[in-house]
C-alpha positions as CSV (number, residue, x, y, z in Angstrom):
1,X,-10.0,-45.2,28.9
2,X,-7.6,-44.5,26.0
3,X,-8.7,-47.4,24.1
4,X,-12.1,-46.5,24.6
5,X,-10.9,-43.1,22.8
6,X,-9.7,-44.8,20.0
7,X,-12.8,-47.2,19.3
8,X,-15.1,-44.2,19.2
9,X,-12.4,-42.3,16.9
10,X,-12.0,-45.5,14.8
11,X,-16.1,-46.0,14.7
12,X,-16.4,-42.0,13.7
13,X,-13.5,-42.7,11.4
14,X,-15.4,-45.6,9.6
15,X,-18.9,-43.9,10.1
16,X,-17.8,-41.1,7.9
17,X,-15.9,-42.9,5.5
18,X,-19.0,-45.0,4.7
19,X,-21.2,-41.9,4.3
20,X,-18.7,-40.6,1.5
21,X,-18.7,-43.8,-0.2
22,X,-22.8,-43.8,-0.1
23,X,-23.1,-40.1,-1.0
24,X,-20.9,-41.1,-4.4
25,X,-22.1,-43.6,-5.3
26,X,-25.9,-42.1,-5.1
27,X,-24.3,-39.4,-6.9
28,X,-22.6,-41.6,-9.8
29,X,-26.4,-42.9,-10.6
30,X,-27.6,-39.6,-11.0
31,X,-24.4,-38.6,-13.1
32,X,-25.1,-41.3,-15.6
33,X,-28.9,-41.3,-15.8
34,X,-28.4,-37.4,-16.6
35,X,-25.6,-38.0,-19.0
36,X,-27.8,-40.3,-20.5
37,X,-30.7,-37.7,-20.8
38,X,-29.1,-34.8,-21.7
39,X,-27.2,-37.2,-24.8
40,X,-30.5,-37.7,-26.0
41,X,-31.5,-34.6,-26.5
42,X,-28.1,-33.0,-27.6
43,X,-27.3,-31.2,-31.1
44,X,-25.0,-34.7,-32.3
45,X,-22.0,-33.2,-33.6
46,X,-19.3,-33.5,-36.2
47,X,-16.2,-35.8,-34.8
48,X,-14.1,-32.7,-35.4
49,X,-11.7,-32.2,-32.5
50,X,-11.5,-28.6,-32.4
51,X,-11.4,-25.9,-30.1
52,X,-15.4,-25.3,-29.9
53,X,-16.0,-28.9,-29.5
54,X,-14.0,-29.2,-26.5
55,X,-15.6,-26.4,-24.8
56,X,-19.2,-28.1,-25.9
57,X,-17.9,-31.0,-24.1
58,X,-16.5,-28.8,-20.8
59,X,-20.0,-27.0,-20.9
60,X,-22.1,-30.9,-21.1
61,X,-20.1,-31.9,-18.4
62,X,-21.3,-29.2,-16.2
63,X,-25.0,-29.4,-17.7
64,X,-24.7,-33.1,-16.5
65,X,-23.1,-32.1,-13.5
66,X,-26.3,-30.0,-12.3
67,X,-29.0,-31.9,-13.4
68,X,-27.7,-35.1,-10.8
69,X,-28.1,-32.3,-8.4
70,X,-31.5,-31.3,-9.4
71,X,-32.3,-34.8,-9.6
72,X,-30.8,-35.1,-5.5
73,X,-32.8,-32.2,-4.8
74,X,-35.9,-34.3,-6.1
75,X,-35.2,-37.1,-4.0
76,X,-34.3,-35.7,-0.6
77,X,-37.8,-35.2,0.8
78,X,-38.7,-38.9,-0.2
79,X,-35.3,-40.1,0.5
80,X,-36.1,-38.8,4.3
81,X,-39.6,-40.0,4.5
82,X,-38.8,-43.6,4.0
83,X,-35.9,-43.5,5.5
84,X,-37.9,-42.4,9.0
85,X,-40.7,-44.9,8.3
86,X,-38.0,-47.7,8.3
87,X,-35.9,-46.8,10.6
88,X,-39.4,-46.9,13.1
89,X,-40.5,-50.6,11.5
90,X,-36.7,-51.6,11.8
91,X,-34.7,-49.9,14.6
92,X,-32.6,-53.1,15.7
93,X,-31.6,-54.4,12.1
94,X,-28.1,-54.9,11.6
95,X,-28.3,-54.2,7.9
96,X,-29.8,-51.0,8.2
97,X,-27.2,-49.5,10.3
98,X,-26.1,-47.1,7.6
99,X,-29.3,-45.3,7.4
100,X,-29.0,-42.6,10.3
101,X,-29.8,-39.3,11.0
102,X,-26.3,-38.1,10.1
103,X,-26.2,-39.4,6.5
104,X,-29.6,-37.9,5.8
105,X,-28.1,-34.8,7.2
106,X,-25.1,-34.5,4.8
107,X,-27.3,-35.6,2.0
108,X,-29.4,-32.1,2.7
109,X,-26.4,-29.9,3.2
110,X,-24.3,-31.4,0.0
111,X,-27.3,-30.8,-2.3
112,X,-27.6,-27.7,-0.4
113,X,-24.1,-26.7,-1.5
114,X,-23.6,-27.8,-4.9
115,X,-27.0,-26.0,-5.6
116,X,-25.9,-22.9,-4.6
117,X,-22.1,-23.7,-6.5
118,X,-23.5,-24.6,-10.1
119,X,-26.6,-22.0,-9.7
120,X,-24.0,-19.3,-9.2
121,X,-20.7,-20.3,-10.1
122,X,-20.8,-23.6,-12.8
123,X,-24.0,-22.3,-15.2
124,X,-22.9,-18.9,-15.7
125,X,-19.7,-20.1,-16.3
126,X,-20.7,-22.5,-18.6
127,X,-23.0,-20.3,-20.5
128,X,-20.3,-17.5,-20.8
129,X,-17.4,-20.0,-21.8
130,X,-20.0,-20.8,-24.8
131,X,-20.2,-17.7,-25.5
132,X,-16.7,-16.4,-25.6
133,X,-14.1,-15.6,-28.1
134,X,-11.4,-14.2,-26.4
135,X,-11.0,-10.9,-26.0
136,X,-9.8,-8.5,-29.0
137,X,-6.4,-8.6,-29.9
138,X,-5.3,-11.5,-27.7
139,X,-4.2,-15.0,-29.2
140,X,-7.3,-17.4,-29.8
141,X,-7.8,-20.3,-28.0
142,X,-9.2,-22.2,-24.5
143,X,-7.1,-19.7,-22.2
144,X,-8.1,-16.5,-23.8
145,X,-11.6,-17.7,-23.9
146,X,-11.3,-18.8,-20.3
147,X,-10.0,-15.2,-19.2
148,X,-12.8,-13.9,-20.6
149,X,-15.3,-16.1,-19.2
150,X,-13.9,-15.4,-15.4
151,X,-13.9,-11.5,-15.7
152,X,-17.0,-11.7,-16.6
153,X,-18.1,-14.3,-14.2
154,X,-16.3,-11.0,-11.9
155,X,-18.3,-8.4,-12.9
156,X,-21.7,-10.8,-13.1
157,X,-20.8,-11.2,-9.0
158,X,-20.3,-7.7,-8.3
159,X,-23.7,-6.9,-10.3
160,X,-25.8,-9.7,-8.2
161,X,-24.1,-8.3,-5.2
162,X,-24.6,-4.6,-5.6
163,X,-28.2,-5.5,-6.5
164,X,-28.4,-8.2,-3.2
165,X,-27.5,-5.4,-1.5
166,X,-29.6,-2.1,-2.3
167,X,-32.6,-4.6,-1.8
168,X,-32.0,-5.4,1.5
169,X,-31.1,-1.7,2.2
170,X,-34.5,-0.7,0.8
171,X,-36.3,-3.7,2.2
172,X,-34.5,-3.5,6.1
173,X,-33.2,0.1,6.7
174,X,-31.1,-1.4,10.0
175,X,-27.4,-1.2,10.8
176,X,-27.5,-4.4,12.1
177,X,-28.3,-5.8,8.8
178,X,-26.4,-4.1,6.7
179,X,-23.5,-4.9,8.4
180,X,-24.6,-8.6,8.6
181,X,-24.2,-8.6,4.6
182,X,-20.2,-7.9,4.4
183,X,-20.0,-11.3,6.3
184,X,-20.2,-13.4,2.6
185,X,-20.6,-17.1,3.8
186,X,-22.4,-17.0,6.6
187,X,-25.4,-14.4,6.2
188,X,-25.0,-12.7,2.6
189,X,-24.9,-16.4,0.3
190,X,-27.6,-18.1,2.1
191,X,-29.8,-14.7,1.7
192,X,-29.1,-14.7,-1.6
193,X,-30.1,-18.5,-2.1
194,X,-33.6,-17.1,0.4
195,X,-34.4,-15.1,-2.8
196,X,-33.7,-18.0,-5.4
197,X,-35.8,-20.6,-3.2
198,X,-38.7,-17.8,-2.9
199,X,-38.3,-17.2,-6.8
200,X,-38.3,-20.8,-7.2
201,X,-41.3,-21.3,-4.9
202,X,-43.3,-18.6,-7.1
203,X,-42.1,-20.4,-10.6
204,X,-43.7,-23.5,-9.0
205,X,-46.7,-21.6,-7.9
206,X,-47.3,-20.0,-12.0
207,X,-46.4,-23.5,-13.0
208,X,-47.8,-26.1,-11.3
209,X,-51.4,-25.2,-11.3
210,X,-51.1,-25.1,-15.2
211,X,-49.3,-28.3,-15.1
212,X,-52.2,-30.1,-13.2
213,X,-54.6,-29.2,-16.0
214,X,-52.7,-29.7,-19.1
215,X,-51.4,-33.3,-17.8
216,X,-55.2,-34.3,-19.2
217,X,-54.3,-33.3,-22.7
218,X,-50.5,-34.8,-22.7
219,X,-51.9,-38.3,-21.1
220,X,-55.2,-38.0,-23.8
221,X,-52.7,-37.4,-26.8
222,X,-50.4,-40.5,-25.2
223,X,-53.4,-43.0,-24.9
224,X,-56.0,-44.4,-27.1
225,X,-59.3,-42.9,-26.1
226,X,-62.7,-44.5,-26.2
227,X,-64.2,-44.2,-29.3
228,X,-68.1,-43.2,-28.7
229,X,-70.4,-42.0,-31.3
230,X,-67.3,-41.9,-33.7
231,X,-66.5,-43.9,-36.5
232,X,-63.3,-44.5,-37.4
233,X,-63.4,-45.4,-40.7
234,X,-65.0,-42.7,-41.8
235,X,-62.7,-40.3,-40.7
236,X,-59.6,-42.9,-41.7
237,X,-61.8,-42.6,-45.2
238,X,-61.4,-38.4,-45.5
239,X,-58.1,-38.1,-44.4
240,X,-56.7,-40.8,-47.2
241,X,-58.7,-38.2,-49.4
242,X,-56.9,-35.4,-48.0
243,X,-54.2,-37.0,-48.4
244,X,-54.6,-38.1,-51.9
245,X,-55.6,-34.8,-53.2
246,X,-52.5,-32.9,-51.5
247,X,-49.9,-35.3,-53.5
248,X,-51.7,-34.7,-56.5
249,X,-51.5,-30.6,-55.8
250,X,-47.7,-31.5,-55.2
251,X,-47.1,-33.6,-58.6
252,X,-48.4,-31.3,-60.3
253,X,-46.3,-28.4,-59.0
254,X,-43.3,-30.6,-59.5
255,X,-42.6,-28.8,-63.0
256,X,-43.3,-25.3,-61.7
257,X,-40.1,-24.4,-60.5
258,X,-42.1,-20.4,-59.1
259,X,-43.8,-22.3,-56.1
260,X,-41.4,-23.4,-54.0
261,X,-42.6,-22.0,-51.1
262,X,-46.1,-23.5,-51.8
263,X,-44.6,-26.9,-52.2
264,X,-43.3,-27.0,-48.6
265,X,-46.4,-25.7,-47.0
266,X,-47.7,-28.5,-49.0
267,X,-44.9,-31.1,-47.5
268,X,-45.6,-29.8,-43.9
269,X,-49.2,-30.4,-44.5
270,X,-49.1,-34.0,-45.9
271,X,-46.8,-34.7,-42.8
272,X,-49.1,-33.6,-40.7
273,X,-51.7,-35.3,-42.2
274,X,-50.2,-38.7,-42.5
275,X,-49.4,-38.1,-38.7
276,X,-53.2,-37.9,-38.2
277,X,-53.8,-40.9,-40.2
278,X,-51.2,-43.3,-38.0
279,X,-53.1,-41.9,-34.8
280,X,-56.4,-42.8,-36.3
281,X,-55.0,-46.6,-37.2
282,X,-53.7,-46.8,-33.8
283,X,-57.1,-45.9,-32.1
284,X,-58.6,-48.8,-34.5
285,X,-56.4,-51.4,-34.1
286,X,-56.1,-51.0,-30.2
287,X,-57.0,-53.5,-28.1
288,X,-60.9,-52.8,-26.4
289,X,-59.3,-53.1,-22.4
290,X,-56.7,-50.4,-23.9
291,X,-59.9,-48.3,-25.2
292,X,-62.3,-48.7,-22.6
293,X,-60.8,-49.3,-19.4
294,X,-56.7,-48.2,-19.5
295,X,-57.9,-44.5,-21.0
296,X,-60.4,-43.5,-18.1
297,X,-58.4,-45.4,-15.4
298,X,-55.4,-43.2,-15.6
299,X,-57.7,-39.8,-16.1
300,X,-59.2,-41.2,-12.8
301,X,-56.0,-41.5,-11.3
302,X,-55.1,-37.9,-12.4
303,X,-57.9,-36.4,-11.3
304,X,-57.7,-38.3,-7.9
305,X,-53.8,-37.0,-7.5
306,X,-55.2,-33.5,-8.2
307,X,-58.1,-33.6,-5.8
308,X,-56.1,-34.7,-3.5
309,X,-53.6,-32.4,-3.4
310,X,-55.8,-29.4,-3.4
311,X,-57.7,-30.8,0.1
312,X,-54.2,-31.3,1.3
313,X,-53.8,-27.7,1.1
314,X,-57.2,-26.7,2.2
315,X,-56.7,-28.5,5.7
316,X,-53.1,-26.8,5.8
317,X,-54.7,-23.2,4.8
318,X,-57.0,-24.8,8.1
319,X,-54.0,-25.5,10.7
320,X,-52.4,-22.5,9.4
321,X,-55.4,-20.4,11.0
322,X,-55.8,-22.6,13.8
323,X,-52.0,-22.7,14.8
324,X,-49.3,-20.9,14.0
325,X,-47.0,-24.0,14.8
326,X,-47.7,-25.4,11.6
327,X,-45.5,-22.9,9.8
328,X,-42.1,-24.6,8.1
329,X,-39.7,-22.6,10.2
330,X,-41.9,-23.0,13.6
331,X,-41.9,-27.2,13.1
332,X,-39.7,-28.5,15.9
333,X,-36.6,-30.6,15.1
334,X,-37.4,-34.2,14.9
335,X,-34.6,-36.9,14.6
336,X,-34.6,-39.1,12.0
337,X,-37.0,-42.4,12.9
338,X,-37.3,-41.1,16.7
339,X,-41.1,-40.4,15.6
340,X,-43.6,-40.9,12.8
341,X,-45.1,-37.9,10.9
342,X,-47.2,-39.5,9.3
343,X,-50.8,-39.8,10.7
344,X,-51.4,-43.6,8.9
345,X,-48.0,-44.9,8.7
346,X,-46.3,-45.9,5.8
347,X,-49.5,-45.6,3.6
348,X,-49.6,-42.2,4.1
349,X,-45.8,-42.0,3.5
350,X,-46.1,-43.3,0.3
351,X,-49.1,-41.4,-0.8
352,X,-47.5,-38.0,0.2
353,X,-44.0,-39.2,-2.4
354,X,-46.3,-40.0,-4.9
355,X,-47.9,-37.0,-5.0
356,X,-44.6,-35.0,-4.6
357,X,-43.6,-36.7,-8.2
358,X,-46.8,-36.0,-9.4
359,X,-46.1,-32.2,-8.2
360,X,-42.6,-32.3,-9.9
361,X,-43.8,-34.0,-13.1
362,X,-46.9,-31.2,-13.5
363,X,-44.7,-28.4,-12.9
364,X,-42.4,-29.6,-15.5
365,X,-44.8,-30.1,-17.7
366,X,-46.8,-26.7,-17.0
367,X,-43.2,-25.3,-17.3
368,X,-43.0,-26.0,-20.5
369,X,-46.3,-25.2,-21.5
370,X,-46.0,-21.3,-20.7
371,X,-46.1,-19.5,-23.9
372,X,-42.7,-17.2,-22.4
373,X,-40.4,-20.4,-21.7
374,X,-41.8,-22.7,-25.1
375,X,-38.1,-21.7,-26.6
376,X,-36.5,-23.7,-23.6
377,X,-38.8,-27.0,-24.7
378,X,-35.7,-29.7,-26.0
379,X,-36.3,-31.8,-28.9
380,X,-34.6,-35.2,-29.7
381,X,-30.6,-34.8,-31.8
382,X,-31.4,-31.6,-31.8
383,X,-31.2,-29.1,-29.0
384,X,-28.6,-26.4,-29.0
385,X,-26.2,-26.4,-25.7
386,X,-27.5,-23.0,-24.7
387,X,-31.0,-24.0,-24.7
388,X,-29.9,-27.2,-22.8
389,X,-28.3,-24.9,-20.0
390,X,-31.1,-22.7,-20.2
391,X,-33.2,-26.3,-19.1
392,X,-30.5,-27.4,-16.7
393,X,-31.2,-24.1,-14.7
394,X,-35.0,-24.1,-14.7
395,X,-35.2,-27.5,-13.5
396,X,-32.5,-27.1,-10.8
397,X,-34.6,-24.1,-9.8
398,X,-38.1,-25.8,-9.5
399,X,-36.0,-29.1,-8.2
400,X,-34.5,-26.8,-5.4
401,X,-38.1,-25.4,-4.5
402,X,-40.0,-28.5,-4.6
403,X,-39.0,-29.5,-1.0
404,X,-39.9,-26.4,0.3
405,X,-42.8,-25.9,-1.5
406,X,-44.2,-29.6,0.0
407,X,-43.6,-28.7,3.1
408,X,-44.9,-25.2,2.9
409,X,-48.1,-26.5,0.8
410,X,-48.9,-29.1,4.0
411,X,-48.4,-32.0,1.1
412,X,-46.1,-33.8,4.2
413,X,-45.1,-32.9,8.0
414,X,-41.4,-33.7,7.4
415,X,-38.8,-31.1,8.3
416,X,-36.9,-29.0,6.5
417,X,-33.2,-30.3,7.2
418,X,-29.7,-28.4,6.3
419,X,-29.9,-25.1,4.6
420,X,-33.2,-25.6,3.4
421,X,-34.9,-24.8,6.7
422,X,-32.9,-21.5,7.0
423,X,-35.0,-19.4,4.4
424,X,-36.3,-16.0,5.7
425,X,-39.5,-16.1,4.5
426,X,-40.9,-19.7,5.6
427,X,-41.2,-17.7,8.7
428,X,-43.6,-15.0,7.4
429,X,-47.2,-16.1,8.3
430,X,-49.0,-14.1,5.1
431,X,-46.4,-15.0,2.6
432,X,-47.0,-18.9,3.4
433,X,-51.0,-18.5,3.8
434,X,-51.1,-16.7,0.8
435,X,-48.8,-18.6,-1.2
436,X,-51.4,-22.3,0.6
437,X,-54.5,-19.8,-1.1
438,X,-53.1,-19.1,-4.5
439,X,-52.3,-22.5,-5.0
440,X,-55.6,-24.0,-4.2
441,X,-57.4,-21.1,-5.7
442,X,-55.5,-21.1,-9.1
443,X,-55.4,-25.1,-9.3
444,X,-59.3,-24.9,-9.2
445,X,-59.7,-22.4,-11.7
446,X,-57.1,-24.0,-14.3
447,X,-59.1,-27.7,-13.6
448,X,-63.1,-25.8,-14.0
449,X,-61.6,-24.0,-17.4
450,X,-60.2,-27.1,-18.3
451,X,-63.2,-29.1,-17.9
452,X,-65.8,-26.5,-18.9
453,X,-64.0,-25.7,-22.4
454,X,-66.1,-27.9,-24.0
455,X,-69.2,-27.0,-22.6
456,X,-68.6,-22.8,-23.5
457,X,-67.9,-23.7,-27.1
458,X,-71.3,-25.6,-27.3
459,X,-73.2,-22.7,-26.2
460,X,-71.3,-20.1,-28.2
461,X,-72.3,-22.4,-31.2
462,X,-75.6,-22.6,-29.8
463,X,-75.8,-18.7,-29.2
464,X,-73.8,-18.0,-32.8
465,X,-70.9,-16.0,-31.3
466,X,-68.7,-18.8,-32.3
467,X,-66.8,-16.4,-35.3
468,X,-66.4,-13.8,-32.6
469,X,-63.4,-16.0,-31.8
470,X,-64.6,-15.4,-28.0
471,X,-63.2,-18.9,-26.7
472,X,-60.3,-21.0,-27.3
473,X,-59.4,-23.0,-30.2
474,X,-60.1,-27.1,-28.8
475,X,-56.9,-28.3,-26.4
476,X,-56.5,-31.4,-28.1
477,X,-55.3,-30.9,-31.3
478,X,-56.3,-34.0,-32.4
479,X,-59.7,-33.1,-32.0
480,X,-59.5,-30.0,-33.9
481,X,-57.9,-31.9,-36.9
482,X,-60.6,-34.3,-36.7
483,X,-63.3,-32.0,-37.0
484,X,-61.3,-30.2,-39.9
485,X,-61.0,-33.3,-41.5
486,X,-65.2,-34.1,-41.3
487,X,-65.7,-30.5,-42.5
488,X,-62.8,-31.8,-45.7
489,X,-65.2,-34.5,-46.1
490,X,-68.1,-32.3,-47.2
491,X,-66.4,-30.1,-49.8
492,X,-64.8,-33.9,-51.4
């Protein structure tokens, strides 16, 4: 009996030990992979090693630090869902012994915590040690700058907590709640994190739908399109004009030492022009499958992903209504690869992580696209570290709400696991049915005014209420410079 004790001790023993060495070493990929990213984009300084370059390098560590995170969060519903799907095909392999319910368990609850620890604790004090100087009077250097840092990571707490707390006073007027908020860990941080994810959730909700429109445009100004009714060489023709008569403005300026603001506008202008003219010779010398067939393929694609996704949530709006069951927080607990939520298999697995990406990739791009957070958008060598904790924090946000928006959209059936599964408000049947109708309501509207743009400019031109500057300018700038360059073409 007391070697049957120790076997199960020793198997528990090894079982954990194995999940730790997994955990890291998923974790290692998506340290590097981040480093990687966030390198790229980085300010490249001086080789310098002073005191602000060491706390650039403290505050890239923890930028790196959060986007693995966020890029954990990202893969923990589709991490689940295949992991289910082969545990079912394969329940009696020997080499997939490692892939249990317990692994996938501790995956959701570490990515759980280290949200909550660089949301709260790592950005801010990343941000802050940035920003500090030490206080005045003290000695310079990394201590004084890190005393400052954590009193005002103190008084940043005691502010989030005073505000955390008159909420939920005004909110829930009951003694039994507002004692529940002095215990810290176990009611008042995972409340807190409630409000993040629902934050999150609405971010993804102003975001996504924008995304799913303006992920036309990106993919139209990263492929060649099909050129009908246009020739190319007569465009390629005015804007080697354009760009002919603009360097003769600019030599003869050369001399004139009074129009040096003139001459840059000019630079920034011949720029943009010759960045006109290499598109144009890339749409000519492309290949004709790359015109005619890779161009509408993917915009087929697209606009299958988004139609998709928006009858997903119509038939979840549908069970909503039907049964209440279908709520997040009223799914029963499933074990991992006991059953199958998917209605066609793997097929339907796979189609449902696909569409999650495509989710993630739209909000990221719709993100971005908002005029309010266009400062946060990184350029190549040469983004400042605040803006790149400013993005580490917006993505870890949206990352951290994609799971529970997928699963509170109806985009799969898989459950909520760890933490994640613990918010207050996945419960609340009008906050999830109306968060399932904005989101197929606002997707709609974004794809019709997306696809109708053209057609309201052709009839304010037809009506002549074009210089009333009723409608947009075009979407594609490309096509706006190409129909500034055919109206060059009749002044030349």
């Amino acid at each position: 009996m007391e070697d049957d004790d120790v076997t199960i001790r020793e198997q528990n023993f090894h079982s954990q030990v194995r999940e730790y060495i997994i955990c890291f070493l998923l974790f290692a990929v998506l340290y590097i992979v981040s480093y990687c990213i966030i390198t790229r984009y980085k300010r490249k300084s001086d080789d310098h090693e002073d005191e602000d370059a060491i706390v650039n390098r403290i505050s890239l560590y923890l930028c790196t630090f959060t986007l693995a995170i966020s890029g954990g969060a990202v893969l923990l519903l589709p991490f689940s869902i295949i992991s289910n799907e082969i545990l079912l095909s394969l329940p009696r392999n020997y080499y997939i012994q490692w892939l249990n319910g317990s692994l996938i368990h501790g995956l959701w609850n570490l990515v759980s915590l280290f949200s909550n620890l660089c949301l709260f604790v790592l950005m801010p004090f990343a941000y802050f040690f940035l920003e500090s100087e030490g206080f005045a009077g003290s000695k310079k250097g990394i201590r004084s700058r890190v005393l400052e840092t954590f009193v005002m990571l103190f008084l940043l707490g005691l502010l989030i907590l005073g505000i955390v707390w008159v909420a939920s006073a005004l909110i829930d007027n009951d003694a039994a709640s507002m004692e529940s908020l002095y215990d810290l860990w176990e009611f008042y941080l995972p409340y807190l994190y409630s409000c993040i994810s629902l934050m999150g959730g609405l971010l993804l909700l102003m975001c996504t739908p924008v995304g799913l429109s303006r992920m036309f445009t990106v993919m139209g100004q990263l492929l060649v399109k099909p050129t009908i009714l246009e020739d190319l060489d007569e465009q390629i023709y005015c804007i080697v004009l354009q760009e002919e008569a603009l360097t003769r403005r600019l030599n003869g300026t050369a001399s004139n030492s009074h129009v040096h603001g003139s001459r840059q506008h000019l630079h920034k202008e011949l720029d943009s022009i010759r960045s006109q003219r290499n598109k144009l010779e890339r749409r000519k010398k492309a290949s004709a499958w790359e015109k005619n067939l890779l161009y509408p393929f993917v915009m087929l694609i697209l606009l299958t992903g988004t139609t998709i996704s928006v009858l997903l949530v119509a038939l979840n709006i549908l069970y909503l209504l039907v049964d209440e069951t279908a709520l997040p927080k009223g799914s029963t607990d499933r074990g991992i690869g006991n059953a199958s939520l998917s209605t066609f298999g793997v097929v339907q697995a796979v189609v449902e992580i696909i569409l999650m990406f495509y989710l993630l990739v739209s909000s990221v791009v719709g993100f971005y696209s908002l005029r309010i957070f266009k400062g946060l958008t990184p350029r190549k060598d040469d983004t400042t570290m605040t803006t790149i904790i400013g993005c580490c924090v917006s993505i870890l946000v949206l990352s951290s709400a994609l799971p529970v928006m997928s699963r509170t959209l109806g985009i799969t059936r898989f459950d909520l696991l760890g933490d994640f599964g613990r918010f207050n408000w996945l419960g609340n049947f009008y906050i999830v049915l109306s968060y399932n109708l904005l989101f197929a309501v606002v997707t709609t509207l974004c794809l019709v005014r997306k696809f109708t743009s053209a057609i309201r400019e052709e009839l304010l031109k037809a009506l002549g209420l074009d210089k009333l500057n009723l409608s947009y300018s075009p979407t594609d700038p490309e096509s706006a410079k190409l129909s500034n360059a055919n109206g060059h073409q009749k002044t030349l």
